[in-house]
DOTIMI-873643 format. One record per residue (C-alpha): residue number from 1; residue in three letters; y negated, x negated, z. Coordinates in steps of 0.25 Angstrom, whole numbers, plus 5000, padded with zeros to 4 digits. Layout:
PT papa seza    y    x    z
PT  NUM  ala    Y    X    Z
...
This chain:
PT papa seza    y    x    z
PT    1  unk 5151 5034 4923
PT    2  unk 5147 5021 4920
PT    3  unk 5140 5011 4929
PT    4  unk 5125 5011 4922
PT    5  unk 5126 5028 4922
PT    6  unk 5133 5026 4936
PT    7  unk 5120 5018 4941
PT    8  unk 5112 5027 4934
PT    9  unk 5115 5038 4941
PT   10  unk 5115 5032 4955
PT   11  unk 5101 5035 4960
PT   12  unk 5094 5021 4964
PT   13  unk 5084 5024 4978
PT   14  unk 5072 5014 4979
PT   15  unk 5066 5008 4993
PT   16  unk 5052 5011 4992
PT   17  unk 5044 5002 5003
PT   18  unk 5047 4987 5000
PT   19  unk 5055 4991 4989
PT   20  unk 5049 4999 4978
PT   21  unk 5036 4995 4984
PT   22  unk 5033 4981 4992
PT   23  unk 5027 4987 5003
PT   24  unk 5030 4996 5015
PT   25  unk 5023 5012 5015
PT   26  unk 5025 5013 5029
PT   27  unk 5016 5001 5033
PT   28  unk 5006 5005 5020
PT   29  unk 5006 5019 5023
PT   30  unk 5001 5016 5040
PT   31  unk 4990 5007 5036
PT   32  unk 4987 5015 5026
PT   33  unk 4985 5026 5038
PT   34  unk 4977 5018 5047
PT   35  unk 4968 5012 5038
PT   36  unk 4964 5027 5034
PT   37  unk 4965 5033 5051
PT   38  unk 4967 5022 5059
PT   39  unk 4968 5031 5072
PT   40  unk 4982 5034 5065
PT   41  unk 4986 5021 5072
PT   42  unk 4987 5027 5085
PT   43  unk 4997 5038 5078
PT   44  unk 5007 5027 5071
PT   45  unk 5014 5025 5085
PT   46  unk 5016 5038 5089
PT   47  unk 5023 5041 5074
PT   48  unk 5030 5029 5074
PT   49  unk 5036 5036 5086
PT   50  unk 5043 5046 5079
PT   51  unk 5048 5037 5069
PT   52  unk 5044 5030 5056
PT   53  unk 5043 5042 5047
PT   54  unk 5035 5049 5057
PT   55  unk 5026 5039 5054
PT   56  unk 5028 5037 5040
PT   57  unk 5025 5052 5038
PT   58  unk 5012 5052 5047
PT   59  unk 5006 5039 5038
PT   60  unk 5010 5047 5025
PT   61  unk 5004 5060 5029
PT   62  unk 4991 5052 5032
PT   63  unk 4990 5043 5020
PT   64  unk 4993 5042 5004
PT   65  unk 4996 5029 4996
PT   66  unk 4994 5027 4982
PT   67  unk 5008 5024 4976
PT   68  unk 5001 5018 4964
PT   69  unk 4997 5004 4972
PT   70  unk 5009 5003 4979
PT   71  unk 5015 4987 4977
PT   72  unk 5029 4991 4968
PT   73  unk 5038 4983 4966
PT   74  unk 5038 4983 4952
PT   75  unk 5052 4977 4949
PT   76  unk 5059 4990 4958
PT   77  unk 5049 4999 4951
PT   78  unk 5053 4995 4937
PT   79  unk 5069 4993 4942
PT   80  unk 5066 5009 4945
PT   81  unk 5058 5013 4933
PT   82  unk 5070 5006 4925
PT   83  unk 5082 5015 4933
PT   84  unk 5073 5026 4932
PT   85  unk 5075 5026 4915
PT   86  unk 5089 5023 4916
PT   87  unk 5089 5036 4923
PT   88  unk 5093 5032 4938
PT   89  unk 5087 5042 4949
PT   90  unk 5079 5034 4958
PT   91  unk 5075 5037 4972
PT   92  unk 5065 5033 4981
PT   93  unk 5070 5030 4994
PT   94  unk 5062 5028 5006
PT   95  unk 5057 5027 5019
PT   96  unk 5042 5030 5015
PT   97  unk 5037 5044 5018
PT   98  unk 5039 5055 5008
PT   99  unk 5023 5057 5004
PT  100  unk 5023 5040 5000
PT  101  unk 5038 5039 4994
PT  102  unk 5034 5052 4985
PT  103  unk 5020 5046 4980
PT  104  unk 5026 5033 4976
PT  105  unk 5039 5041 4968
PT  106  unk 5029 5048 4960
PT  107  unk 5020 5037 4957
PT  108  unk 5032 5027 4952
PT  109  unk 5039 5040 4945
PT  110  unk 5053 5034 4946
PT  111  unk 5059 5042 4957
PT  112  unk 5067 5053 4956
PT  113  unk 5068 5056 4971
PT  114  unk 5061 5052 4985
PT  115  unk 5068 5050 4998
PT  116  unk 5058 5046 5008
PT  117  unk 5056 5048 5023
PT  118  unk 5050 5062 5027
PT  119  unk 5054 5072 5038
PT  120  unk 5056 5061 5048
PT  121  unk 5066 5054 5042
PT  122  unk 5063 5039 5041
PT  123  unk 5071 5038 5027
PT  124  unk 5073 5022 5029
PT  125  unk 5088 5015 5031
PT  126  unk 5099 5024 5035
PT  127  unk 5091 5035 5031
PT  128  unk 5089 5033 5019
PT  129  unk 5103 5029 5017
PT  130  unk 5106 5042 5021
PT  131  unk 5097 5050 5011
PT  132  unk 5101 5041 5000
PT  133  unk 5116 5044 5002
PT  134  unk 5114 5060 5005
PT  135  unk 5108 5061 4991
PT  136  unk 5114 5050 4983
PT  137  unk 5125 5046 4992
PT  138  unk 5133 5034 4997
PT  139  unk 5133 5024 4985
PT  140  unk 5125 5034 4976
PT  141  unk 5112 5026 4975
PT  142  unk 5106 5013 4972
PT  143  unk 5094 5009 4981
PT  144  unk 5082 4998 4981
PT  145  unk 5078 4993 4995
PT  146  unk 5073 4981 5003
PT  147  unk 5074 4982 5016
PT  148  unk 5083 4982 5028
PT  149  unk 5080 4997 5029
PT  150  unk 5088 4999 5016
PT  151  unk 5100 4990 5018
PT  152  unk 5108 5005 5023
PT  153  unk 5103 5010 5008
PT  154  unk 5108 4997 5002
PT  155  unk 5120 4999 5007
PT  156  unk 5122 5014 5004
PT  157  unk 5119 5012 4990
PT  158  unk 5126 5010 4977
PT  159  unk 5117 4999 4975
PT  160  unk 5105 4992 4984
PT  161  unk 5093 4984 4976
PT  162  unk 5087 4975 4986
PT  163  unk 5071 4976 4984
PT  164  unk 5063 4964 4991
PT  165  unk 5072 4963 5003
PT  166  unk 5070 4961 5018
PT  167  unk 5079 4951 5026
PT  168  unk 5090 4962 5029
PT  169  unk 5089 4969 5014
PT  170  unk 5089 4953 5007
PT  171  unk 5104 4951 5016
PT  172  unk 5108 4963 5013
PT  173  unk 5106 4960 4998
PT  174  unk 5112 4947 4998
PT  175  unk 5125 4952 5005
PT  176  unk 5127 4963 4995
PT  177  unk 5120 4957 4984
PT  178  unk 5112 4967 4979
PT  179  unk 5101 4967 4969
PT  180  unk 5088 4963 4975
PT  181  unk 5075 4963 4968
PT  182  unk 5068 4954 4974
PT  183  unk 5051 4955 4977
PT  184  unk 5041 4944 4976
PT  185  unk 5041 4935 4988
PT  186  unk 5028 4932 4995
PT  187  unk 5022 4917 4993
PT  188  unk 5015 4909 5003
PT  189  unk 5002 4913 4995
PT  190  unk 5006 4928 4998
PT  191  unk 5005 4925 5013
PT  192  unk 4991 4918 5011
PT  193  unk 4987 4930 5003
PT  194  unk 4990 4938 5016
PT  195  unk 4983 4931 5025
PT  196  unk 4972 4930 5016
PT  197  unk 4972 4914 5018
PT  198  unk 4960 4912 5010
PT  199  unk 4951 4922 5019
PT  200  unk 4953 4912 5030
PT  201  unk 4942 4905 5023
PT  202  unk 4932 4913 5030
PT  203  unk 4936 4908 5043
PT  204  unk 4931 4894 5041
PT  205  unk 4918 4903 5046
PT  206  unk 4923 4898 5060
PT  207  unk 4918 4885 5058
PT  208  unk 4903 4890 5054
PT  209  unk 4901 4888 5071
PT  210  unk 4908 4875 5072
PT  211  unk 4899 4868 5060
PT  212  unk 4886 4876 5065
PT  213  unk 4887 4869 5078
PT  214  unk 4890 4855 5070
PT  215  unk 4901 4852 5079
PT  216  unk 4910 4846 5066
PT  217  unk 4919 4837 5076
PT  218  unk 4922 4844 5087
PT  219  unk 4938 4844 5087
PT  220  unk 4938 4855 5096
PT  221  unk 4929 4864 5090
PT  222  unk 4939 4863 5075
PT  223  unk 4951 4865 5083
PT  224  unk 4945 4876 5087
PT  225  unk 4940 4880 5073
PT  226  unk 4953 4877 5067
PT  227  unk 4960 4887 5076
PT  228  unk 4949 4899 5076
PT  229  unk 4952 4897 5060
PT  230  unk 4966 4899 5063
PT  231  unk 4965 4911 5070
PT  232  unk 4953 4919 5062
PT  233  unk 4962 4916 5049
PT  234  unk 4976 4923 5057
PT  235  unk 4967 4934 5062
PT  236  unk 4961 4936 5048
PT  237  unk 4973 4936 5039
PT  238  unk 4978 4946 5051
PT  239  unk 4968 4954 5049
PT  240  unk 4970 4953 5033
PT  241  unk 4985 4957 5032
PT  242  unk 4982 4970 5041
PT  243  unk 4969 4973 5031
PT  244  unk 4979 4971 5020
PT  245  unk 4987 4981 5026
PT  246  unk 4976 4991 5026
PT  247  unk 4972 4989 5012
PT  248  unk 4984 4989 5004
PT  249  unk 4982 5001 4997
PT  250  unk 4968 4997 4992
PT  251  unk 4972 4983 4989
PT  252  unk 4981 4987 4981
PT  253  unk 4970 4993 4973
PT  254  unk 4964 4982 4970
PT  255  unk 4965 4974 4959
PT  256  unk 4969 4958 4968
PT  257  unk 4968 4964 4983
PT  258  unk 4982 4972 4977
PT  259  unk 4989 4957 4977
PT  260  unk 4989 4956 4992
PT  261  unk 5001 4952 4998
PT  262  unk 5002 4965 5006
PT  263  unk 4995 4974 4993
PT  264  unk 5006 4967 4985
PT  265  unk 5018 4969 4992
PT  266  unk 5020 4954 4992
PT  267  unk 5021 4955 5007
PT  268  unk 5025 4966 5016
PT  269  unk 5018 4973 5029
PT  270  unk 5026 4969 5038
PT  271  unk 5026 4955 5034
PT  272  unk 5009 4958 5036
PT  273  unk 5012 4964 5050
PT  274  unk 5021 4951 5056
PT  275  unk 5009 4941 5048
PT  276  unk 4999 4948 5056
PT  277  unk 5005 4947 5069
PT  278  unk 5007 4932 5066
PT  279  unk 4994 4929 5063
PT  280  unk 4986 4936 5073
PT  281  unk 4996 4928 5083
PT  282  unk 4991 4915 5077
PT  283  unk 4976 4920 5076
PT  284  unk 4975 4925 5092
PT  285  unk 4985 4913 5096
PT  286  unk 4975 4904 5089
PT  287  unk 4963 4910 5093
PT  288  unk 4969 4910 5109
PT  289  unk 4967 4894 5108
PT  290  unk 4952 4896 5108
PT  291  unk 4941 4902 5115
PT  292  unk 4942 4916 5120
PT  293  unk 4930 4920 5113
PT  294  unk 4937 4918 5099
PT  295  unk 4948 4927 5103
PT  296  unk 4937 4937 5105
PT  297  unk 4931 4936 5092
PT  298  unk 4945 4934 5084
PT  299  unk 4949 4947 5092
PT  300  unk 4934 4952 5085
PT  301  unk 4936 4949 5073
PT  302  unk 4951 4954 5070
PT  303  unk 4946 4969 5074
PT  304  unk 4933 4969 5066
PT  305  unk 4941 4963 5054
PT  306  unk 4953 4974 5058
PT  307  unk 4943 4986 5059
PT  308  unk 4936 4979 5046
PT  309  unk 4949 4982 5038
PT  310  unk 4953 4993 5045
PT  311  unk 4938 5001 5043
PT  312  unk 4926 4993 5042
PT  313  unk 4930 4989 5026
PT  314  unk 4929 5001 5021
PT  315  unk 4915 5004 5028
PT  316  unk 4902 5002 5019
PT  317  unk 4893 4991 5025
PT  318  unk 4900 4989 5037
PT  319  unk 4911 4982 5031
PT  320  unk 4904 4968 5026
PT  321  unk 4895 4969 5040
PT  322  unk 4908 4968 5047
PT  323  unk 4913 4958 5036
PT  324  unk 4900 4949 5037
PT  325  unk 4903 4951 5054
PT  326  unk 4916 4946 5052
PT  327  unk 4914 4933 5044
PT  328  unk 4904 4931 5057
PT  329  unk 4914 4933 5067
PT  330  unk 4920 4920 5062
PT  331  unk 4907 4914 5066
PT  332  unk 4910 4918 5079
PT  333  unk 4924 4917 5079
PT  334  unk 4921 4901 5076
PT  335  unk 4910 4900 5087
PT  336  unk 4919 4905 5098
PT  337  unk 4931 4897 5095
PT  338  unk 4923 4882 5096
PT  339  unk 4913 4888 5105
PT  340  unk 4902 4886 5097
PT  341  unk 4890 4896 5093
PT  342  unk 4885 4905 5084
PT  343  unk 4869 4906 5081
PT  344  unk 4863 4920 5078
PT  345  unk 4859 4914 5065
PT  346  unk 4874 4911 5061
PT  347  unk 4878 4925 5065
PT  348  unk 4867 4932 5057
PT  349  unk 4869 4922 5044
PT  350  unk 4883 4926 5044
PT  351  unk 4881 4939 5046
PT  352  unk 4872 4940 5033
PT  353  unk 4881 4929 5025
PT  354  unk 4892 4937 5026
PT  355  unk 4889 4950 5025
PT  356  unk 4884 4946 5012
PT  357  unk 4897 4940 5008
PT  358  unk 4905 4953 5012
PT  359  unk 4895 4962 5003
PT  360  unk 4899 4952 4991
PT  361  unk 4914 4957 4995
PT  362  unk 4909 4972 4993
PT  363  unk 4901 4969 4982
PT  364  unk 4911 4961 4974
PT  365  unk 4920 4973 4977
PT  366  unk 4912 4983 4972
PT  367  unk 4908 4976 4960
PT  368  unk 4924 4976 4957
PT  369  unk 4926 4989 4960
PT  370  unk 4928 4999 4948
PT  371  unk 4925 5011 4956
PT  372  unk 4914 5021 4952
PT  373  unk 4901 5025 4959
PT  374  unk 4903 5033 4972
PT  375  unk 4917 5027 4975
PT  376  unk 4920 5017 4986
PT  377  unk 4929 5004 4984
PT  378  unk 4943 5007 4989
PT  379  unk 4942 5003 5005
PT  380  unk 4927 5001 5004
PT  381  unk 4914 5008 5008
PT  382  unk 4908 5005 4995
PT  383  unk 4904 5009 4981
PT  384  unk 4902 5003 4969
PT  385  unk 4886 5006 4968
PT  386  unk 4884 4997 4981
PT  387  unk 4885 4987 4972
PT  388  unk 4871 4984 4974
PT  389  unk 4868 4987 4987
PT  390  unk 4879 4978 4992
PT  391  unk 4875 4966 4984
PT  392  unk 4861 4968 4987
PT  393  unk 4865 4967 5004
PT  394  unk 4874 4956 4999
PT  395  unk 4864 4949 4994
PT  396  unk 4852 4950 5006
PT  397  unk 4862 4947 5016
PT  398  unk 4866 4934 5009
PT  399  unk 4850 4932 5010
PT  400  unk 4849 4936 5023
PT  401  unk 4859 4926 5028
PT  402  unk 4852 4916 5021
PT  403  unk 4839 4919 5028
PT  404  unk 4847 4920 5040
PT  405  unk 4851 4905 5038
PT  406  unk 4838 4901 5033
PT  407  unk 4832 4907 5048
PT  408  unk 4841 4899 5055
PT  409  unk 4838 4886 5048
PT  410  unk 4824 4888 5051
PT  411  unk 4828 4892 5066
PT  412  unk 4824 4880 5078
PT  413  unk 4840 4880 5080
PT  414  unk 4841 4872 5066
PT  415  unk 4830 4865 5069
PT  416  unk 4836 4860 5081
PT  417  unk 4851 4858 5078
PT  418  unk 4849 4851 5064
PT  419  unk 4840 4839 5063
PT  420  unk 4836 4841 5047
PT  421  unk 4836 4856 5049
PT  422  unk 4831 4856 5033
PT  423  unk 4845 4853 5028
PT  424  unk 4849 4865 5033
PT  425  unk 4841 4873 5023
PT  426  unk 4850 4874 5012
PT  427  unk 4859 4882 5019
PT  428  unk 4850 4895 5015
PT  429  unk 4851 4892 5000
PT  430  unk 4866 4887 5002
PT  431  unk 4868 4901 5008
PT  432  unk 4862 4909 4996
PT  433  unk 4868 4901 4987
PT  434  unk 4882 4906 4993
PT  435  unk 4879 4921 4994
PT  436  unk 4872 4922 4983
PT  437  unk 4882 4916 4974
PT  438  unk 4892 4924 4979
PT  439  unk 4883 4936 4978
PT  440  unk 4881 4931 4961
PT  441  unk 4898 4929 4960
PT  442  unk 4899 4942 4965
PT  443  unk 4890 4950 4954
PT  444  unk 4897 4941 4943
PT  445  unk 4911 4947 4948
PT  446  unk 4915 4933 4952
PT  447  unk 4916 4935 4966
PT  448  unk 4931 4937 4968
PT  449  unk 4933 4932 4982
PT  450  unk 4929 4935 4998
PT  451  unk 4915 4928 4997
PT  452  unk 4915 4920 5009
PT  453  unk 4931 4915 5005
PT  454  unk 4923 4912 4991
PT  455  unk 4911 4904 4997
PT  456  unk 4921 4895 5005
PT  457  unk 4931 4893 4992
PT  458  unk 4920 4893 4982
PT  459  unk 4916 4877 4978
PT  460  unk 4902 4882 4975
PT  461  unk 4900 4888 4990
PT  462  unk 4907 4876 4997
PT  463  unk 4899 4867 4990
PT  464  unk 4888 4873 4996
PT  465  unk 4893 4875 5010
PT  466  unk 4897 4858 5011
PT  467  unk 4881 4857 5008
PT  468  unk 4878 4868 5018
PT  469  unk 4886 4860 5027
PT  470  unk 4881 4845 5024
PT  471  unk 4868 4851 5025
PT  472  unk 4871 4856 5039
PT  473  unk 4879 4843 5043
PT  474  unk 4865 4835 5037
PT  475  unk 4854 4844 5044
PT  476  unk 4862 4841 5059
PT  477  unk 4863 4825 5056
């Protein structure tokens, strides 16, 4: 025999998580879990108990996932699909329960047999050595893998191909110099992607006290500014890695959300799980350095933006009033961190102003949406007929919080902190002029971004706000 016909007849096993696909079941399949019972929380310790494939087999008995949107790696895939029509058995080797490991076999329909965990046999590292070589014996396979779980495969086969490694699997592949195909590395810009950098925009809502109560100089009150910035941004992003986690099936639905680092495969879960940690150590660190009452309202905020993704998102309504509740947290949140106040007035325009901007995020999705009438958008508690309905309340609340504004600069409290109270008027129009163009881009399919990140990018909208603002500066002189 020959060596092509001898390779050719040597069965080649495949690594499924991190390997044939750049993510991990066993973390996808538990959120998967929880965002669907999240009482099942209180289970995962006692399974874990009794080993990791007790617990994979309890997540895999309570949920499905859909092999189709699973992040391939499309170089091991075609490697695969190119052995497979040279007439090479392949195999899917892996520690991923049976119910998951099958699903994805019959989806890529290259695999000729499945070896995965069932029974109570976690089938990773020795022990999957050890059914590799009972069916095919010592030598008698080649096998893709990534991690330092497969380095006892590496070895026991005729051939290793080392798949995106880890630290120990990337030695490993050095010292034996083995063939490696190597995955895309993330960038710098991948990491902002994950914290979500450009939503940190929204937090320069903590200022809104500060510049209400005209005290531009004070050093102390900026310090303390800068570092409630600091620590609402960490909390946020936190907060936005573990929502991520919780969506990745639907993000990788959708047409851009499926680009997310964690969607992608670009960056792994656990790589999530050790960012998180990090940042919410800076954000309670942070916020420890001011008063007591802004750890109380950062502490708040992270559990209504925690039962927000976990719940409250997919719930009709209740979703952009917790939205519009949020953006007025931060009101608070810079109040309490340089002691300064919060009006009535402010609270109840910012309720209005921005449940408006959180309906022209449903609307804009709904009008996306190719769905037909009687379905809900994926993860939402709408349908494509509220079309109208949602634009309409849009609209009045962007109204309201202009008549709200126009009270308050007719109120004695603007007569008596503003010595030309009139130049304060334009602030009403300036405010229409804000939602409603927003509202406009949105039914001409032009509005692509989070509103109130588009405002604060968007020339037109800060051209507007510096006149706001000299006209504020100009009504106190």
């Amino acid at each position: 025999m020959d060596a092509r016909s001898e390779r050719n007849a040597t069965p080649l096993a495949v690594d499924l998580d991190g390997t044939l696909i750049a993510t991990d079941l066993l973390w996808e399949g538990l959120f998967l879990l929880l965002r669907k019972h999240p009482l099942c929380i209180v289970m995962v310790p006692f399974w874990l108990v009794h080993g990791p494939a007790r617990l994979k087999h309890e997540i895999a008995a309570r949920v499905d996932l859909d092999p189709s949107t699973l992040p391939y790696r499309e170089t091991v895939v075609e490697r695969l699909r190119q052995e497979k029509a040279q007439g090479r058995r392949i195999v899917l080797a892996t520690g991923t329960p049976r119910k998951f490991a099958e699903a994805i076999a019959a989806y890529l329909g290259v695999f000729d047999a499945v070896l995965a965990t069932e029974r109570g046999e976690n089938l990773t590292s020795d022990r999957k050595r050890d059914a590799l070589v009972k069916t095919y014996g010592d030598a008698g396979f080649d096998y893709f893998g990534n991690s330092r779980h497969d380095l006892t495969v590496f070895d026991a086969a005729r051939e290793a191909i080392v798949v995106a490694p880890d630290r120990q699997a990337a030695r490993w592949q050095r010292q034996h110099q083995a063939e490696l195909i190597e995955a895309s590395r993330p960038s710098p810009r991948t990491i902002l992607k994950m914290l979500r950098a450009h939503q940190w925009l929204k937090n320069s809502l903590l200022a809104v006290p500060v510049i209400l109560s005209h005290e531009y100089f004070n050093v102390s009150m900026l310090t303390d500014l800068v570092l409630a910035f600091v620590a609402f941004s960490c909390a946020a992003s936190a907060v936005y890695i573990v929502n991520d986690f919780f969506d990745l099936s639907l993000d990788r639905a959708h047409p851009t959300k499926r680009k997310r680092p964690f969607a992608s495969g670009l960056l792994s879960m656990p790589f999530g799980f050790a960012s998180v940690a990090v940042l919410l150590v800076v954000s309670f660190g942070t916020a420890l350095l001011l008063p007591i009452e802004f750890l109380g309202v950062l502490a708040g905020y992270l559990v209504l933006t925690t039962a927000y993704s976990l719940s409250v998102k997919r719930m009709l309504l209740l979703d952009v009033l917790m939205l519009a509740g949020l953006y007025t947290t931060r009101l608070l949140a810079g109040a309490t961190a340089t002691g300064t106040t919060v009006s009535f007035w402010l609270l109840a325009f910012s309720i209005f102003f921005f449940l408006s901007l959180a309906l022209v995020k449903r609307y804009v999705e709904l009008r996306t949406s190719c769905l037909p009438a009687g379905e809900r958008i994926a993860g939402r508690g709408y349908r494509t007929e509220d079309q109208d309905i949602v634009a309409q309340a849009g609209m009045a609340a962007a109204f309201s919080s202009a008549l709200v504004l126009a009270l308050y600069i007719d109120s004695d409290s603007v007569q008596r902190m503003y010595p030309h109270p009139w130049l304060v008027w334009p602030l009403a129009p300036i405010v229409l002029y804000l939602t409603m163009r927003v509202w406009i881009l949105a039914r001409r399919d032009e509005m692509h971004d989070d509103p109130v990140v588009f405002i604060i990018r968007d020339w037109r909208s800060q051209v507007m706000v510096v006149i706001g603002a000299v006209l504020l500066l100009a009504a106190g002189v």
